[in-house]
N, C-alpha and C positions, 0 to 999 in steps of 0.2 A: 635697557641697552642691548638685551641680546634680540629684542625685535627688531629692533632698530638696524642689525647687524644681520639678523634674516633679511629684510626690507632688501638693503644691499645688495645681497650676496644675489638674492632673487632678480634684482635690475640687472646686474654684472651678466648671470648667466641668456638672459633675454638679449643681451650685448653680444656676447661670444660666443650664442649658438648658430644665428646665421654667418659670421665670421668663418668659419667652418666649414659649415652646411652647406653652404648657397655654392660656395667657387667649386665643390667638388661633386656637386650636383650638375653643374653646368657646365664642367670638362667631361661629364661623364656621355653627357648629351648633343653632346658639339652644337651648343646654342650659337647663332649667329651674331654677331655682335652689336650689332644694333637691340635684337630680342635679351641681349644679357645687360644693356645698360639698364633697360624698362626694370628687368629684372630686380636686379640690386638696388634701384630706388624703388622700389616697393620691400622690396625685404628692409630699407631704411625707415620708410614708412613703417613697416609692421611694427619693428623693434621701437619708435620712439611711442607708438599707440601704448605697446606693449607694458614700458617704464611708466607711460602715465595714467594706466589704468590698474597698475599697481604700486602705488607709491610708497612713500617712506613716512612711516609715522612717528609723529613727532609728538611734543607738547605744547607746541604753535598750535597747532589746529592748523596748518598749514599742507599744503602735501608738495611734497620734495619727493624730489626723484634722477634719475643719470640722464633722461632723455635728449639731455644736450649732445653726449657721446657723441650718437647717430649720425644728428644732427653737425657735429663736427666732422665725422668720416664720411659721409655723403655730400657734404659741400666741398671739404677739398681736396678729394681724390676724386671726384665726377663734375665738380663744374660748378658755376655760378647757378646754373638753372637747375640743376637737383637740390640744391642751398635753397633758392626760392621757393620752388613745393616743397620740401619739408616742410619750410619754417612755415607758410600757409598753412599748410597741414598739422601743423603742432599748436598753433593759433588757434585752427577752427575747432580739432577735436579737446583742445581746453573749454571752449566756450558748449561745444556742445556737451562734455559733463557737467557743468552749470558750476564750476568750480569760484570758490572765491579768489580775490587778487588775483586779478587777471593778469597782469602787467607784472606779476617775477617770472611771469609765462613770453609775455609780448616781447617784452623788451629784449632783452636775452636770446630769442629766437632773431629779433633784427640784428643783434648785434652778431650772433653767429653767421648771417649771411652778408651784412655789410661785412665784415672780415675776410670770408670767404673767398666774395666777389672780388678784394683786392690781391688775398696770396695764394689764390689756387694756382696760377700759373707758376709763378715763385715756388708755391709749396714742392710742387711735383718737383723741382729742378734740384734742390735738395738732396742731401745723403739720409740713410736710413734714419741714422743718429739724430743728424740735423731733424726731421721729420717728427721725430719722436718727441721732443726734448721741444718743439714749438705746437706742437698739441698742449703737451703738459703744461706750456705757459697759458696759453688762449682757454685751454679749462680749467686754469684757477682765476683767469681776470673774468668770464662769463659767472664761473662760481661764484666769483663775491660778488658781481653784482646781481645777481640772485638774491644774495645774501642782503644786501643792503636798500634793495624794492622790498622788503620783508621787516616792516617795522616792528612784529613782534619777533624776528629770528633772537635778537639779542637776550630775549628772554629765557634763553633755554642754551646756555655756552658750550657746556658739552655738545650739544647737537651740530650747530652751526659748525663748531670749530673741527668736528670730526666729519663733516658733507664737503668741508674744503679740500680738506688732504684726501679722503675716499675719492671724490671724482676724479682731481687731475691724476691720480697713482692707478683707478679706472683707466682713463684715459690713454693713457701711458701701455699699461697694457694690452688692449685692446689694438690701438695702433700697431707695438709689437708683433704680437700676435698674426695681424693681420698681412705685415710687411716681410714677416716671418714665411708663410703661407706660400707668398707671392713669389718669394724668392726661392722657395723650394719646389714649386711648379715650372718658372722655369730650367731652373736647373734637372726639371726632370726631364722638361719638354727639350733640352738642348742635348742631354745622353742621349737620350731617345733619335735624336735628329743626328746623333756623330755617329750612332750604331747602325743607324740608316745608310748614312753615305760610304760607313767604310764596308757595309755587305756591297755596298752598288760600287764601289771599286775595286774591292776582291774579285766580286764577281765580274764586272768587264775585264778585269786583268787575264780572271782564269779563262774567259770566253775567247779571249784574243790569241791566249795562247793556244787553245785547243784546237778551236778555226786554223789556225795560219799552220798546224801541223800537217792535216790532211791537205789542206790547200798547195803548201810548198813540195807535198810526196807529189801529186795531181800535177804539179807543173813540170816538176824533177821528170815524171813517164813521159806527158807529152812532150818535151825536149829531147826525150830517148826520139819519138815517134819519126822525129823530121829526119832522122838517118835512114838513108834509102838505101841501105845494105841489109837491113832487119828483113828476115824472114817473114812468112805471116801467122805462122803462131807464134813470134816473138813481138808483132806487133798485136795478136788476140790478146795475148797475157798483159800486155801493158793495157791495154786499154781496158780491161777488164778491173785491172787494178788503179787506173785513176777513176774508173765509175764509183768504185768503193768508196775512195777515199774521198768524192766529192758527195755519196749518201752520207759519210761518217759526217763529216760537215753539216750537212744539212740537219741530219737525225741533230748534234749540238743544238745548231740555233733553235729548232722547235721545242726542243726540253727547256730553252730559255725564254721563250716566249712563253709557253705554258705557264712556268714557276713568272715569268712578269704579270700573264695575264689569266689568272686562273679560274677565273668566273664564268660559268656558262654561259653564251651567247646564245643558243637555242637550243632552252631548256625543251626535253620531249619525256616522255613515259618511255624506259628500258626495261628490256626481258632481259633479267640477273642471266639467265642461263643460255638464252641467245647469244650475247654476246659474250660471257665468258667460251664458250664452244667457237665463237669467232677466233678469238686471242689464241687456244688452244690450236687449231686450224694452221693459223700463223707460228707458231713455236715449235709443232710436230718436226719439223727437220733439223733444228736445232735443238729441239731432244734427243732425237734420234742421233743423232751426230755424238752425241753427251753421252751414250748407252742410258737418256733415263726412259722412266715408263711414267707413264702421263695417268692419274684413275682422276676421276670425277663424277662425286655425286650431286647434282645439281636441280633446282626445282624451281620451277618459273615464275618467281617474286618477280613485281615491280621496283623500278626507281628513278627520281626525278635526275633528269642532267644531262651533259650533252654525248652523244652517240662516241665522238673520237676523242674525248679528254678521258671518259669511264674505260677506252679500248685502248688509253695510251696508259692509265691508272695500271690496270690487270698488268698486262702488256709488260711494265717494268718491273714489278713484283715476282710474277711468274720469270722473266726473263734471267733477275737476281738468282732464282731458288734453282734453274736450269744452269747456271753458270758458278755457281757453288758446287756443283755434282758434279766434278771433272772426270771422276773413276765411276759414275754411273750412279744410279739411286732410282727413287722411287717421290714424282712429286702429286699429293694429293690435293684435290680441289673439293671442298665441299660447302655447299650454300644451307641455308635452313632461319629458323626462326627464333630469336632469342630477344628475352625480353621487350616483346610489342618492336623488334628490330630487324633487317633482313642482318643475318652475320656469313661474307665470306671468308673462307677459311685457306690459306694455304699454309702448306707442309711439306717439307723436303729433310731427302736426310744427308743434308749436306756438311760442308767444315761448319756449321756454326759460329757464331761471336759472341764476346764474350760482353761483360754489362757496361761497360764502357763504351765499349763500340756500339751499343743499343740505343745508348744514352746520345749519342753522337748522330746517331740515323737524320737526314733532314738539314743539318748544318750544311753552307755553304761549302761544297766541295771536297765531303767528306766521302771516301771514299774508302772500303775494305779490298779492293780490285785492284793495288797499286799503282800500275803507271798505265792498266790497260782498264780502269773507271774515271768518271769525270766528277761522280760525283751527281749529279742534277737530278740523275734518275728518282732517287727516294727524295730529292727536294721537292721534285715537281707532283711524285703520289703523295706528300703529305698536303701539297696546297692543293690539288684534288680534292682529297678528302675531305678536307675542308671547307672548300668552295662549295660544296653537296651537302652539307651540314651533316658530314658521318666524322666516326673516329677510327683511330688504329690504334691499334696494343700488336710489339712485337714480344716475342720470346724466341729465346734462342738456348743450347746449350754446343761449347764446342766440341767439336766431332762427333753430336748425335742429329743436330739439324736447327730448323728454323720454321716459325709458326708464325705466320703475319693474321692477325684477326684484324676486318674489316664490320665494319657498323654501321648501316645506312637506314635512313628511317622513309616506311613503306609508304610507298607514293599513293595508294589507297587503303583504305582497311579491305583486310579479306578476313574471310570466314575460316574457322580453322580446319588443317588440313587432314583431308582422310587418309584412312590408310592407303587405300586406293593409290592416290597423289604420294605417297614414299614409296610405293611401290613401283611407280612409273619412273622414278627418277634417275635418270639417266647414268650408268654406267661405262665410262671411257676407259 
């Protein structure tokens, strides 16, 4: 009894391990859907080979086995024509083990696809329950009739009577199991899709608002402009300040497009120190302005990606740790090599944040800067990052400063560096 109950146990799991396996292999891989039907009727196939190349032994001399299951979840959750090659399939690979009583093999595999063929449409329309509970009937009436092409089954009643309730309560579960699966996929697939839409409506909200700010200041000046009693440095200053306001505008939309569209278009080989020395170039007055002092140790690594997303990457990072140091500071830049990685390094000794706000970096519209950050900036370096296959680690402590590590992997191998080359490296 207790082989007999291995036998089982052994066929059940050849049942339930592609049940599993297969659907989470093929979300994993975004199979197309035509390539995931082939799919799963071949994992039907394996699983019914599978039952009847190990069967259930008995004291018929018969071999008994679940391989109907399959045979039953491949016909009426894929179709009359997955029904048809199995049940082909289950036919031939009986005959080609040379098996005796061919016919509790034949039969049974027609009757599961004449069945099939009439309630797969039906089936599917069904509720879970419903579903379940008409499995469990259709594999105790193929069961017995197994049972009853099997003129020596009666010879051995414990057996028989215990293959009839084993399959359909198989059966049953495997179904379960299956419909179980399904429905927590997508319920993951539809979180997934409401957390989608409600970032792409925050974020149009917050876009629309931040836009229409600079834009209404920009129209507010040139309405001053049409007065023809303004002096003309009342008319320089206005105009000076709706050009602001319509780069602030502008500067928005492209950190939005960025964060939409953050994969490089024309990927090229970049000097780490080149252009970090660019970005620096660019910020010099806006340090200056800040009383900070700018040091940078840097050494001329490679890296794959595009010239103005890596110069808009730096660019918001450096910009963040320059506008932290309201009363002045000291912001450090240093590149180098860690672990087979190029790592940039920035440092400032700014206010700091605290681990909740670390934790927060990169969410939609989260901002430390209150009413004068949007927010986008550290969205847009972390899809950077990203998009370049590097990573970022921040630390921060408050009131001692802020450490942004960057991780980007070397766009060639190089040889390692002399002292020569640390000694060359540059001093800002």
């Amino acid at each position: 009894m207790l082989n007999i109950l291995k036998d089982f146990l052994l066929n059940l799991f050849f049942i339930l391990a592609p049940i599993f396996a297969v659907p989470l292999w093929l979300e994993e891989r975004k199979v197309p859907k035509l390539l995931k039907n082939h799919v799963l009727t071949v994992s039907f196939a394996l699983t019914t080979f599978l039952c009847m190349t190990f069967p259930i032994s008995t004291d018929t001399e018969r071999d008994y086995n679940l391989h109907q299951i399959p045979l039953w979840l491949g016909s009426l959750y894929k179709g009359p024509l997955v029904g048809f090659i199995l049940c082909l399939l289950a036919i031939g690979y009986h005959i080609l083990l040379g098996k005796e009583q061919w016919m509790i093999t034949v039969m049974p595999s027609f009757f599961v696809m004449f069945v099939s063929m009439l309630l797969s449409k039906y089936f599917l329309s069904l509720s879970v329950k419903q579903r379940i509970l008409l499995t469990f009937v259709l594999s105790t009436f193929s069961g017995m009739l197994t049972v009853l092409l099997d003129q020596m089954a009666f010879s051995s009643l414990p057996f028989w009577s215990s293959y009839l309730i084993i399959q359909p309560i198989s059966m049953a579960t495997a179904c379960y199991l299956k419909e179980m699966l399904y429905k927590n996929n997508s319920l993951r697939k539809q979180i997934i899709r409401a957390e989608k839409m409600e970032v792409v409506s925050h974020l149009a909200a917050s876009i629309s608002h931040e836009v229409r700010n600079p834009l209404t200041a920009a129209r507010g000046f040139m309405q001053l402009l049409e007065q023809s009693h303004l002096p003309p440095e009342k008319r320089k200053q206005y105009i000076q300040i709706a050009i602001e306001e319509l780069d602030r505008a502008e500067s928005i939309i492209t950190d939005y497009l960025t964060f939409a569209k953050p994969a490089p278009e024309y990927v090229e080989k970049l000097n780490v120190k080149t252009e970090i020395e660019r970005v620096i170039d660019l910020l010099r007055p806006l340090a200056n302005m800040n009383s900070v002092d700018i040091q940078a140790s840097l050494i001329p690594f490679h890296v794959k990606g595009e010239r103005e997303k890596f110069q808009q990457c730096l660019l918001n990072i450096m910009k963040n740790s320059i506008e932290a140091m309201q009363n002045g500071g000291t912001l450090d830049i240093y590149v180098s090599i860690e672990h087979e990685q190029i790592l940039i390094r920035v440092s400032d000794t700014g206010i700091g944040m605290t681990k909740e706000q670390i934790d927060r970096l990169g969410e939609p519209y989260f901002t430390t800067k209150g009413t004068k950050g949007t927010g986008l900036g550290m969205m847009v370096v972390y899809r950077i990052v990203e998009s370049m296959d590097g990573t970022i680690h921040i630390t921060s402590e408050v009131n001692k400063g802020t450490t942004v590590c960057i991780y980007f992997p070397l766009a060639q191998s190089r040889q390692k560096q002399t002292a020569s080359d640390q000694e060359n490296a540059l001093v800002i």
